[in-house]
C-alpha positions in Angstrom: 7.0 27.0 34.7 7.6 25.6 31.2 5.7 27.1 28.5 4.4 25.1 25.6 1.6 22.5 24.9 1.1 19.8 27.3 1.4 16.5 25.8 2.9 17.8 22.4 4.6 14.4 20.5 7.3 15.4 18.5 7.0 12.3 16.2 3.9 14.0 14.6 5.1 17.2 13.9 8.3 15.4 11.9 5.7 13.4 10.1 3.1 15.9 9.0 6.2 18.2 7.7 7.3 15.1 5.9 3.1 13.8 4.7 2.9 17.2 2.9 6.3 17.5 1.2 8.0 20.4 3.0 12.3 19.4 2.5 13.6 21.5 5.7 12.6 23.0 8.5 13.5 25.8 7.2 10.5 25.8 4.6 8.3 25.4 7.6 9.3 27.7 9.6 9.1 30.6 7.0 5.3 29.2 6.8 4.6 29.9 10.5 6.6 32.8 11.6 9.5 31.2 13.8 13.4 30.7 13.4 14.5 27.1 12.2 16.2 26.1 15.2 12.7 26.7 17.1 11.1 24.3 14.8 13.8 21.9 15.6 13.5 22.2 19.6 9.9 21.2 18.2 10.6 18.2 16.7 13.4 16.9 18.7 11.3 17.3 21.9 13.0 20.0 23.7 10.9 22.5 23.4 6.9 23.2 22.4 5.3 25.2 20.3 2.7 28.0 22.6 -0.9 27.6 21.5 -1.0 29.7 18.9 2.4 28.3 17.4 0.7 25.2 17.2 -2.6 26.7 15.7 0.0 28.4 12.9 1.4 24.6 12.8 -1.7 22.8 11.9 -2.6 25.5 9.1 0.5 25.3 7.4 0.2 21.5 7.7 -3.2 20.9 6.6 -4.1 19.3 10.0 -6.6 19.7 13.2 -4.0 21.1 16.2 -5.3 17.9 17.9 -3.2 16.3 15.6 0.0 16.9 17.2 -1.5 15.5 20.7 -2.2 12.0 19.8 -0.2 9.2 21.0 2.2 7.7 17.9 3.2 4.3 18.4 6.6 3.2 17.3 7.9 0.3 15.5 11.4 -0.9 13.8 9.3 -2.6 11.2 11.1 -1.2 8.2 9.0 0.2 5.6 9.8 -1.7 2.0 10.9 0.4 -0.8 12.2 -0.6 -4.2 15.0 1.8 -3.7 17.1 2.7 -1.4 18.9 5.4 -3.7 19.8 8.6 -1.7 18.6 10.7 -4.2 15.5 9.7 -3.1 15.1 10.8 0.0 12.3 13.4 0.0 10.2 10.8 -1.4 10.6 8.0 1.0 9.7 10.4 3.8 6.8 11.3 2.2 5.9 8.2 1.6 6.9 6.4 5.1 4.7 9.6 6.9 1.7 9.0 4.1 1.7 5.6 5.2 1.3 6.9 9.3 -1.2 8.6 8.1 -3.0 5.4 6.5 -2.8 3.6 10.0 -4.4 6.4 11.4 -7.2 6.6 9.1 -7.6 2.7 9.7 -7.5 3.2 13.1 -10.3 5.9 13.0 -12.5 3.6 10.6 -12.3 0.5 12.8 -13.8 2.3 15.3 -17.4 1.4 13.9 -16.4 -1.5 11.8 -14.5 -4.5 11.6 -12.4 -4.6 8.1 -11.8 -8.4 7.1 -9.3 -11.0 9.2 -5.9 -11.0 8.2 -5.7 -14.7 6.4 -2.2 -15.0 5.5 -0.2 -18.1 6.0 2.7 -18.6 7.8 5.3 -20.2 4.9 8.2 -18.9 6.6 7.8 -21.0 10.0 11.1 -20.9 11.1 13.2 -20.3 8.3 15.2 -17.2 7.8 14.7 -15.2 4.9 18.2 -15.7 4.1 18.0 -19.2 3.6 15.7 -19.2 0.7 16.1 -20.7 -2.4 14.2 -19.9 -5.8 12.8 -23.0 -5.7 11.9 -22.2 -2.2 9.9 -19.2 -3.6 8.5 -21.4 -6.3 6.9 -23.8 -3.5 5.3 -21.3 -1.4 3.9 -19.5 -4.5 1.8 -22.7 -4.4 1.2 -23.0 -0.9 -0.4 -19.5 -1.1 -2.5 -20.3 -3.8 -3.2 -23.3 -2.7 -4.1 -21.5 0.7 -6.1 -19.0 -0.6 -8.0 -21.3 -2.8 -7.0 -19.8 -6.3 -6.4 -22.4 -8.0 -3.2 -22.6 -10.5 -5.0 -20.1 -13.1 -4.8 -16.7 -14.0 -5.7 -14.0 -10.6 -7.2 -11.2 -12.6 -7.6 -8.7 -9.8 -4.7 -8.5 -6.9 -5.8 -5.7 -5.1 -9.5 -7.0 -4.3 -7.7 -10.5 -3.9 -5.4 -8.5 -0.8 -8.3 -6.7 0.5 -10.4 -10.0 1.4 -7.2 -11.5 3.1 -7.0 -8.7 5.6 -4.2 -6.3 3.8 -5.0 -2.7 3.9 -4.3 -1.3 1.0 -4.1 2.4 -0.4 -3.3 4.1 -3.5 -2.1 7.7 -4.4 0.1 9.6 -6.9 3.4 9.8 -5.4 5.3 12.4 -7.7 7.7 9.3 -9.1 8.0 6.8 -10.9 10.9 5.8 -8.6 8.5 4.1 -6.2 6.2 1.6 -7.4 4.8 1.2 -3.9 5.6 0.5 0.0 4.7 -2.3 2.7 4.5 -2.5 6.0 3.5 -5.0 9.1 1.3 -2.9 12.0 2.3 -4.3 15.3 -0.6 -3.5 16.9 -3.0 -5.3 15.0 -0.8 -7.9 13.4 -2.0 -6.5 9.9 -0.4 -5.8 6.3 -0.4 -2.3 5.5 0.2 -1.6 1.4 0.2 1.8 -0.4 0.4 1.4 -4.0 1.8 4.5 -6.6 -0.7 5.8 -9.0 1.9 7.6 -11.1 2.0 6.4 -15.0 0.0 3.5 -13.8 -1.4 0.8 -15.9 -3.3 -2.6 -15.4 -0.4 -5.1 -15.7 1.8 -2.7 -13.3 -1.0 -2.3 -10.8 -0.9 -6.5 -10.9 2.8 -7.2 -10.6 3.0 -4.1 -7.9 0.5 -5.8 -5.7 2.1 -9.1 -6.1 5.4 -8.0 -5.1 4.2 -6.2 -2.0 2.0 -8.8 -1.0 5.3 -11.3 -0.9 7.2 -8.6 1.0 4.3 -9.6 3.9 5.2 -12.8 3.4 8.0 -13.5 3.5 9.5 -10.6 5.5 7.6 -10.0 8.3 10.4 -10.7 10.8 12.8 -8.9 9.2 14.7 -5.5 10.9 15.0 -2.2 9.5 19.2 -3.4 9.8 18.5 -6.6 8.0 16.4 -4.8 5.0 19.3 -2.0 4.7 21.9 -4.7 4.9 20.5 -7.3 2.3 18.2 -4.8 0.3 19.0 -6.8 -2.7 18.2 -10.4 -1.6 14.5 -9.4 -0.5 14.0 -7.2 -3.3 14.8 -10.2 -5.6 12.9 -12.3 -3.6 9.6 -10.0 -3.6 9.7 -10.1 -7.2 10.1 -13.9 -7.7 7.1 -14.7 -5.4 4.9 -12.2 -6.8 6.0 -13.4 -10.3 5.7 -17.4 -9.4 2.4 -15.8 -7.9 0.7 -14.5 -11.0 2.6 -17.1 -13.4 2.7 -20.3 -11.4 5.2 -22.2 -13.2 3.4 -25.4 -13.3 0.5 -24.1 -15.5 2.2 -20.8 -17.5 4.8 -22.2 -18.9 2.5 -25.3 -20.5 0.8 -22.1 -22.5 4.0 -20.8 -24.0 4.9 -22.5 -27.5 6.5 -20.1 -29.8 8.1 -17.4 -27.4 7.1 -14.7 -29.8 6.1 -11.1 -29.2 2.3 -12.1 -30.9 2.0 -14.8 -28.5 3.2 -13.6 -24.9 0.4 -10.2 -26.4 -2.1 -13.2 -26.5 -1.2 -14.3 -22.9 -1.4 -11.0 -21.2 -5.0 -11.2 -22.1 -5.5 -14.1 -20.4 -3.1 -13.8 -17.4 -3.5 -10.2 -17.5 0.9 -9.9 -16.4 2.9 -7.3 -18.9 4.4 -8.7 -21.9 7.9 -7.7 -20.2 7.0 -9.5 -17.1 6.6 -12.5 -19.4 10.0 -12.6 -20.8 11.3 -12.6 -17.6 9.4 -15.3 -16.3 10.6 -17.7 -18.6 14.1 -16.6 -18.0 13.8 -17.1 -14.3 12.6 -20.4 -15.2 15.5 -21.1 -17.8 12.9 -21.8 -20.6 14.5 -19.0 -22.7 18.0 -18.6 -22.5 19.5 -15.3 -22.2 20.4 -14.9 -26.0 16.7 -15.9 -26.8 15.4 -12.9 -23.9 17.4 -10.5 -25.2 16.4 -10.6 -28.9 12.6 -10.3 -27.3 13.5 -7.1 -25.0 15.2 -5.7 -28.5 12.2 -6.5 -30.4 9.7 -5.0 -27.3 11.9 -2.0 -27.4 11.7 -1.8 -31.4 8.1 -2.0 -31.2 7.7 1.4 -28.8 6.4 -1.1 -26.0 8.6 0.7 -22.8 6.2 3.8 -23.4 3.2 1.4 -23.2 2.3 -1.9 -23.9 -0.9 -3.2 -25.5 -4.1 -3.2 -23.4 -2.4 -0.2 -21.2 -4.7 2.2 -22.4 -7.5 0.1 -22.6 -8.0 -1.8 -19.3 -8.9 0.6 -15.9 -6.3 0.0 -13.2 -7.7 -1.3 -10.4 -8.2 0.8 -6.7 -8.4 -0.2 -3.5 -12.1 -0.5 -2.1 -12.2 -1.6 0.9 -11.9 1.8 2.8 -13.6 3.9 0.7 -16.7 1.3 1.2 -16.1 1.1 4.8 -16.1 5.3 5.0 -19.5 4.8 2.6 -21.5 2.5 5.0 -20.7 4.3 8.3 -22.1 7.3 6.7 -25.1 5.6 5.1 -25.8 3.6 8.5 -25.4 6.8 10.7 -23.2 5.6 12.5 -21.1 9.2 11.9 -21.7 12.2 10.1 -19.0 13.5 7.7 -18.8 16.2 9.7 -18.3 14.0 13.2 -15.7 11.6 11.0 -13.1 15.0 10.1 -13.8 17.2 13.5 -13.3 14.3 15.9 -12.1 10.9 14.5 -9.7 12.4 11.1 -7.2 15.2 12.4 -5.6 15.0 8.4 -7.7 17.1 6.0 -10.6 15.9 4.0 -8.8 16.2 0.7 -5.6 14.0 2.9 -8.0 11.4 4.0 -10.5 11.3 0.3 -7.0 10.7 -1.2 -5.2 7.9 1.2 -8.9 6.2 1.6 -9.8 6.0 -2.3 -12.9 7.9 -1.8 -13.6 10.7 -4.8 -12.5 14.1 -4.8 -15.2 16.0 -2.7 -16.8 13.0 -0.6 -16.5 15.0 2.6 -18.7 17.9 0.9 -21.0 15.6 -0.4 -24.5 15.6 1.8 -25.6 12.2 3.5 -26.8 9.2 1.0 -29.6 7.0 2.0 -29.7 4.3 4.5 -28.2 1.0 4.2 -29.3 -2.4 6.3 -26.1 -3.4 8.2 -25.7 -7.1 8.7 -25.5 -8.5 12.6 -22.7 -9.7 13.5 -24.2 -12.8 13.7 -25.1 -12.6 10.2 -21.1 -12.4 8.8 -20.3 -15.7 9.7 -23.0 -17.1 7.3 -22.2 -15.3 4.1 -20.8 -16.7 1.1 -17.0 -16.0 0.2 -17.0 -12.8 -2.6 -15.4 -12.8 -5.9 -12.9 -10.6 -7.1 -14.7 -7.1 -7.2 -17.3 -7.9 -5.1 -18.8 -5.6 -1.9 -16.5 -6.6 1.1 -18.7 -7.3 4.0 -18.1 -5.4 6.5 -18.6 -6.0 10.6 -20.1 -3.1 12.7 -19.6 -2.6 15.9 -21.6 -1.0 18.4 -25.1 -2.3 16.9 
């Protein structure tokens, strides 16, 4: 008879190794005791770790042992990156398995509520990606806006913005500031999944980061894990157009612009709340400065110390996703779960794992119980009025 764990995936053990930064299997198997090649039987599916292997797994991991048991659905969805630089190889891992983790910490939350409807518009129909020209990207900038009922001026807060239209979206410090931040489509609920880097973040970054994954959802939702490795360049370039076109719609920006000047595109941030640098390159992607023009502005933004920081950096708060954190916060408050139910039989990741991926503060699992909150009847949802940016999401409960 085969020793081992019944029912042992393979997948998860690859991605928890990956979710908490260990480089080899070697690293890991120094943690728990065994011989490399024993961890790799593991995670190739040929063998299984004995209960007590798997007990010395899910310590070193940070994770319940139930972890390892759970189904893991596969997809060839790729994940987007910026870069697809070799030398960063450690940190897409991390990053693709932090992202497994998100679904499963969606998954475990929309057990007790409903997070909004995904309302994103098909403005691909049947075209292929490859097809696309800029002004292409120009028009369905529009169409989205026009969609989403945003009107043509400045959106001040992306993330919220995302949030109502059914993305997921997560935020954590990712140890570079290589990776800006990653998308990815979930198959099984036909949903936007984002996770956004923290690292040397500011306002105008958090903005223009959102934007661009939001167009990756977009505009590449059909497209292969082949196609993104084979025309890496094309979609990045288109991700950034969009989500420039996006924040800067080039019927309205460009009517705001008079003297191209430092002092004036500073002015404009304030108002469209996009970097100074993005600026410069809008207008050249619009041909309303010509390249002699832009690069006299990037010398003089350089001059002025402005690659280290621009204004309003450290003055404006970056924004964070909400809209798990909240959901976490009124299935608590509503008793629908303790905190204690929520990490010994809905979380297998650790409280610290899930505080960070859902945006909830350092501690929350410790925390005792708040107070109770009214939780509005299903029948109620349909009735309320559409939120601003920043507003409480309202969320839909089930089982009441």
């Amino acid at each position: 008879m085969r020793n081992g764990t019944p029912g042992f995936v393979p997948g998860r053990l690859v991605l928890a190794r990956e979710a908490q930064g260990y480089v080899t299997r070697e690293a890991l198997a120094r943690r728990v005791g065994k011989s490399a090649s024993t961890v790799q039987r593991w995670e190739d599916g040929s063998a299984t770790p004995e209960p007590d292997a798997l007990r010395s797994l899910a310590e070193a991991l940070n994770v319940r042992p139930e972890h390892f048991l759970r189904p893991l659905l596969q997809s060839d969805r790729p994940v987007f990156f910026r870069s697809l630089a070799s030398t960063l190889k450690r940190e897409k891992a991390l990053q693709r398995a932090r992202m497994s983790w998100l679904f499963d910490l969606s998954t475990a939350l929309q057990e007790y509520i409903e997070l909004p409807s995904v309302d994103i518009p098909d403005a691909m129909g049947r075209t292929s990606f490859k097809q696309l020209r800029n002004e292409d990207l120009e028009r369905i900038a529009l169409q989205l806006r026009e969609h989403w009922g945003l009107g043509q001026g400045p959106c001040v807060d992306v993330v919220a913005f995302m949030e109502r239209s059914g993305f997921v979206v997560a935020s954590e410090e990712m140890g570079t500031s290589r990776l800006d931040g990653l998308c990815r489509w979930r198959d099984e609920e036909q949903r936007p999944y984002v996770l956004l880097a923290d690292d040397k973040m500011s306002f105008s970054r958090r903005q223009m980061d959102s934007a661009h994954e939001m167009a990756h959802a977009v505009l590449h939702r059909g497209v292969s894990a082949i196609d993104f490795a084979e025309n890496f360049e094309l979609i990045e370039q288109q991700a950034f157009r969009l989500g420039s076109a996006f924040l800067l719609p080039g019927t309205t920006y460009p009517n705001e612009t008079r003297f191209h000047s430092l002092a004036e595109f500073e002015a404009l941030k304030d108002r469209w709340k996009v970097s100074i640098k993005a600026q410069i390159k809008r207008l050249s992607d619009l041909n309303i400065l010509d390249p002699e023009s832009a690069r006299a502005l990037y010398k003089s933004y350089s001059a002025r110390g402005w690659s280290r920081g621009e204004p309003f950096d450290d003055v404006w708060p970056v924004p964070r996703p909400r809209a798990l954190a909240e959901g976490f916060n009124a299935v608590v408050d509503a008793q629908l779960r303790t905190k204690i139910d929520l990490l010994n039989s809905d979380l297998t990741i650790s409280a610290r794992d899930a505080e960070s991926l859902a945006g909830l503060p350092l501690g929350w699992f410790d925390e005792k119980q708040g107070g109770i909150v009214k939780l509005i009847p299903r029948s109620e949802v349909a009735r309320l009025p559409q939120t601003k940016a920043g507003d409480v999401l309202p969320f839909r409960f089930e089982g009441r």
